[in-house]
PyMOL CGO cylinders between C-alpha atoms (Angstrom):
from pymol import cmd
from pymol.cgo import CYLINDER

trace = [
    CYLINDER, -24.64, -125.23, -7.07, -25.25, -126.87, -3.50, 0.3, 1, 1, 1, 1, 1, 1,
    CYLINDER, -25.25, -126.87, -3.50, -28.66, -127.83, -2.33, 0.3, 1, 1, 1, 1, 1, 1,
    CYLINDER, -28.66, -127.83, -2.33, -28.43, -125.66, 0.47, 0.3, 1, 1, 1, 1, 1, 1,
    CYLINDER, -28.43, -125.66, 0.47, -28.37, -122.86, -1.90, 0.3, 1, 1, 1, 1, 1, 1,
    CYLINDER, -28.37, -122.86, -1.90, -31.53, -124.24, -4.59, 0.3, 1, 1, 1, 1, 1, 1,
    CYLINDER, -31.53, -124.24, -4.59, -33.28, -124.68, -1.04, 0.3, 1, 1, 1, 1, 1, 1,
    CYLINDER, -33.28, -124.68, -1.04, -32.56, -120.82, -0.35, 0.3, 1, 1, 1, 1, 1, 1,
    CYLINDER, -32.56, -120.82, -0.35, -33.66, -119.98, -4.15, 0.3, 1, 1, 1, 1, 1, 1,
    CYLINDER, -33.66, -119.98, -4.15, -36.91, -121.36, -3.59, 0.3, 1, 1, 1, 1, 1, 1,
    CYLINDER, -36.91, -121.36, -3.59, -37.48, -119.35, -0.32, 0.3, 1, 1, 1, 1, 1, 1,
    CYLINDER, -37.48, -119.35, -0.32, -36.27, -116.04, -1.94, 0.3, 1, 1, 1, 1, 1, 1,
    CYLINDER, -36.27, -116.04, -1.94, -38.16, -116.52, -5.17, 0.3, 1, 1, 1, 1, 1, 1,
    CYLINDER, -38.16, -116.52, -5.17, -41.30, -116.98, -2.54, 0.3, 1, 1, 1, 1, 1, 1,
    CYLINDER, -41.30, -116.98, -2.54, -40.60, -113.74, -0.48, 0.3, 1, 1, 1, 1, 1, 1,
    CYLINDER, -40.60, -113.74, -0.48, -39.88, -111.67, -3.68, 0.3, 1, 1, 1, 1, 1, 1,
    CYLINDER, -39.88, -111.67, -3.68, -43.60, -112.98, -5.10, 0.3, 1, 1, 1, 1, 1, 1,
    CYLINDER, -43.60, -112.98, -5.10, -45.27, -111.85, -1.71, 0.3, 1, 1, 1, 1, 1, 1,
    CYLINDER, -45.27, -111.85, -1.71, -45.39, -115.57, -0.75, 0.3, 1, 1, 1, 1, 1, 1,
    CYLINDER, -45.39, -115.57, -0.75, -44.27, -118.47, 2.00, 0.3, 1, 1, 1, 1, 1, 1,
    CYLINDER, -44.27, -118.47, 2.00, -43.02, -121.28, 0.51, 0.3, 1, 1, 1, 1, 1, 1,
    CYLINDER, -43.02, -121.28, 0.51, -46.28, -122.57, 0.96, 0.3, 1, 1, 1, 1, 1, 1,
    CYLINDER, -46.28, -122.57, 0.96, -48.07, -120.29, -1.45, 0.3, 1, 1, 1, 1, 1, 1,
    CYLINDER, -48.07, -120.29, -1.45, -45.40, -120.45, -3.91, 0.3, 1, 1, 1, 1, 1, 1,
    CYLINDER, -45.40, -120.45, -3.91, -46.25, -124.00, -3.81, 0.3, 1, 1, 1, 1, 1, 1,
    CYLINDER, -46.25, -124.00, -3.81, -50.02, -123.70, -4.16, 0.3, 1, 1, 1, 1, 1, 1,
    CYLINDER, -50.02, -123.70, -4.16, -49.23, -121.06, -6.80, 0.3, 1, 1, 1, 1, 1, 1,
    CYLINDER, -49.23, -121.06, -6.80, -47.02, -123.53, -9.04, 0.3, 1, 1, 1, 1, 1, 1,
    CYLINDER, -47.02, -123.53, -9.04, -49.94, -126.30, -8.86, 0.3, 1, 1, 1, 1, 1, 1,
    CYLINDER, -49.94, -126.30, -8.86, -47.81, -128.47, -6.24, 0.3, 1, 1, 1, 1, 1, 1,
    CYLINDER, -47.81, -128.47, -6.24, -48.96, -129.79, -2.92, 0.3, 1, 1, 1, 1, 1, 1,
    CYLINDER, -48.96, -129.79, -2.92, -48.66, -127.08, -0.42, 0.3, 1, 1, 1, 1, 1, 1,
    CYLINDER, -48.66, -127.08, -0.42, -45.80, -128.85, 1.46, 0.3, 1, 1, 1, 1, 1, 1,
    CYLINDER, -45.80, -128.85, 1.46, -43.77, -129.41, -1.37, 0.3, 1, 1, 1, 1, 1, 1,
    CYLINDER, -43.77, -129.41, -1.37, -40.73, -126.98, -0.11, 0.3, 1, 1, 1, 1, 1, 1,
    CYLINDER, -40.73, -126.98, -0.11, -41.02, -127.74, 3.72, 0.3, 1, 1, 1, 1, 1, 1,
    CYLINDER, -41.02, -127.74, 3.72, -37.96, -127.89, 5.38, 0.3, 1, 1, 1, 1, 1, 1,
    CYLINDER, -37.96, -127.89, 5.38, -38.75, -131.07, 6.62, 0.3, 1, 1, 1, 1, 1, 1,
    CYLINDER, -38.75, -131.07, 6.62, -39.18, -132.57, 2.68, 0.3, 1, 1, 1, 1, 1, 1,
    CYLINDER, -39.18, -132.57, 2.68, -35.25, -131.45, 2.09, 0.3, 1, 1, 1, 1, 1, 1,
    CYLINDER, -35.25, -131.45, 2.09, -33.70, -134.27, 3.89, 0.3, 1, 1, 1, 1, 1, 1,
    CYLINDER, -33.70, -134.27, 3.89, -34.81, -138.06, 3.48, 0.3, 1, 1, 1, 1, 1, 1,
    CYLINDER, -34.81, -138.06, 3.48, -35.27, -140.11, 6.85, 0.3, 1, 1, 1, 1, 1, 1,
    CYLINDER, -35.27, -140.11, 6.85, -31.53, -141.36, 6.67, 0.3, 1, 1, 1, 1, 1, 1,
    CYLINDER, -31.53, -141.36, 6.67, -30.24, -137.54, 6.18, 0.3, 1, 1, 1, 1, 1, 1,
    CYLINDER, -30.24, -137.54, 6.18, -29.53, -137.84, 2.58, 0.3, 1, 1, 1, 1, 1, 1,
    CYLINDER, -29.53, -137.84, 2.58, -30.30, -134.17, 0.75, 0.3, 1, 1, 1, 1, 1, 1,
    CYLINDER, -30.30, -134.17, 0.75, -33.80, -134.30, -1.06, 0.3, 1, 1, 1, 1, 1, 1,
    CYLINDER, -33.80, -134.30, -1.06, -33.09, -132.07, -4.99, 0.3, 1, 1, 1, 1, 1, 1,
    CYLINDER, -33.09, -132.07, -4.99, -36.38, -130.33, -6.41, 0.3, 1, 1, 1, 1, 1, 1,
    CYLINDER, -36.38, -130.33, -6.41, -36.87, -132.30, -9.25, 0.3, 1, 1, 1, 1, 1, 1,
    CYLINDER, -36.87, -132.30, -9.25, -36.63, -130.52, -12.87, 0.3, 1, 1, 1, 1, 1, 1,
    CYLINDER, -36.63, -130.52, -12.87, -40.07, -130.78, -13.34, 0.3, 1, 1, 1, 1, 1, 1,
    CYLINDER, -40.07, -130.78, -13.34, -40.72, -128.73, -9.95, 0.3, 1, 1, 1, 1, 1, 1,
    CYLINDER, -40.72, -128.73, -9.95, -38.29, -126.00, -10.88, 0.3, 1, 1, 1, 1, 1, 1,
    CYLINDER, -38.29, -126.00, -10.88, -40.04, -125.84, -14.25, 0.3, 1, 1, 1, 1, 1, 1,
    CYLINDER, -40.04, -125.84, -14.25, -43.48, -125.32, -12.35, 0.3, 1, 1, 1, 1, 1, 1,
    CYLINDER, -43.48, -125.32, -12.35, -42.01, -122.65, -10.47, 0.3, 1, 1, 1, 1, 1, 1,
    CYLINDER, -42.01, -122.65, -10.47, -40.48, -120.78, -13.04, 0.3, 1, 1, 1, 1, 1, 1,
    CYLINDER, -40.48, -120.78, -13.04, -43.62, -120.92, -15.12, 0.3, 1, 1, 1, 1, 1, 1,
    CYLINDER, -43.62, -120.92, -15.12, -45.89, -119.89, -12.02, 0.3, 1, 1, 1, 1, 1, 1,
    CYLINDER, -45.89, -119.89, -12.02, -43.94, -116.63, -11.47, 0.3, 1, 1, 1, 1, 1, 1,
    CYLINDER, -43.94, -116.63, -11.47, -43.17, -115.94, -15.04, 0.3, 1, 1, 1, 1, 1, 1,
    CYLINDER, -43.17, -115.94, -15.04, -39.45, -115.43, -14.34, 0.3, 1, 1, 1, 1, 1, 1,
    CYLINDER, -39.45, -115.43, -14.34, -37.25, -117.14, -16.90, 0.3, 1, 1, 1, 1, 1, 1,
    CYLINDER, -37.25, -117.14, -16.90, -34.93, -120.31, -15.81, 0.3, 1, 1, 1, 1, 1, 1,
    CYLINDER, -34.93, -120.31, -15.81, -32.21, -117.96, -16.36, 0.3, 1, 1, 1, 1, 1, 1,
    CYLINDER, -32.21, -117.96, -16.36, -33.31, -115.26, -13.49, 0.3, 1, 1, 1, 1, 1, 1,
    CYLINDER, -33.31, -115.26, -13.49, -33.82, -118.32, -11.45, 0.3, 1, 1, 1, 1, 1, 1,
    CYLINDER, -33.82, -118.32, -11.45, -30.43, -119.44, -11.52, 0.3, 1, 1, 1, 1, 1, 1,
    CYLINDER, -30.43, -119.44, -11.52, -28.67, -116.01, -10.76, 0.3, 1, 1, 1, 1, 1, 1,
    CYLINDER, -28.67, -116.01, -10.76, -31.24, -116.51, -7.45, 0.3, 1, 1, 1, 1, 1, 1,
    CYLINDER, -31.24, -116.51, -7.45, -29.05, -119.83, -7.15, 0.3, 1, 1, 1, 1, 1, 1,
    CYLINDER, -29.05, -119.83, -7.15, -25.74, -118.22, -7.84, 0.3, 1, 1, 1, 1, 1, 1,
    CYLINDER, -25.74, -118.22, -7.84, -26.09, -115.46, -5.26, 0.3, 1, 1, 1, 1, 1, 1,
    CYLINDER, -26.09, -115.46, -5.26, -27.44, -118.18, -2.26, 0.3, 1, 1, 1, 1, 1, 1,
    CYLINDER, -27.44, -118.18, -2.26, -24.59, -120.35, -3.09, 0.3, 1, 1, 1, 1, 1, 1,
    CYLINDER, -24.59, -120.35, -3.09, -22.34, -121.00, -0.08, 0.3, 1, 1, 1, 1, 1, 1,
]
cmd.load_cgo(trace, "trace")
């Protein structure tokens, strides 16, 4: 798994639910800027990883199981 490719989960998982990244967000309880682009790199360049709590919230908001979340992964991994 890369980050590049959880990032691209995330954005998928919010198109298939009708959403931006932004709603998704909202949806899961988080702040609505959570999966910005700009909140995927730290200020020195270092890659930014959802945390397992935020993937949890995610999975839980759309009802999808962690498993159907990480074929999403699989198939946006480079």
């Amino acid at each position: 798994m890369t980050h590049q490719a959880l990032w691209n989960a995330i954005a998928m998982l919010a198109r298939r639910q009708g959403l931006t990244c932004s709603g998704l967000a909202k949806l899961s309880g988080l702040d609505a800027t959570t999966f910005n682009k700009s909140k995927q790199f730290s200020p020195d360049g270092s890659p930014r990883w959802p945390s397992c709590s935020t993937i949890a919230k995610i999975v839980q908001a759309t009802n999808i199981s962690i498993i159907d979340f990480a074929e999403i992964v699989a198939t946006n991994d480079d």
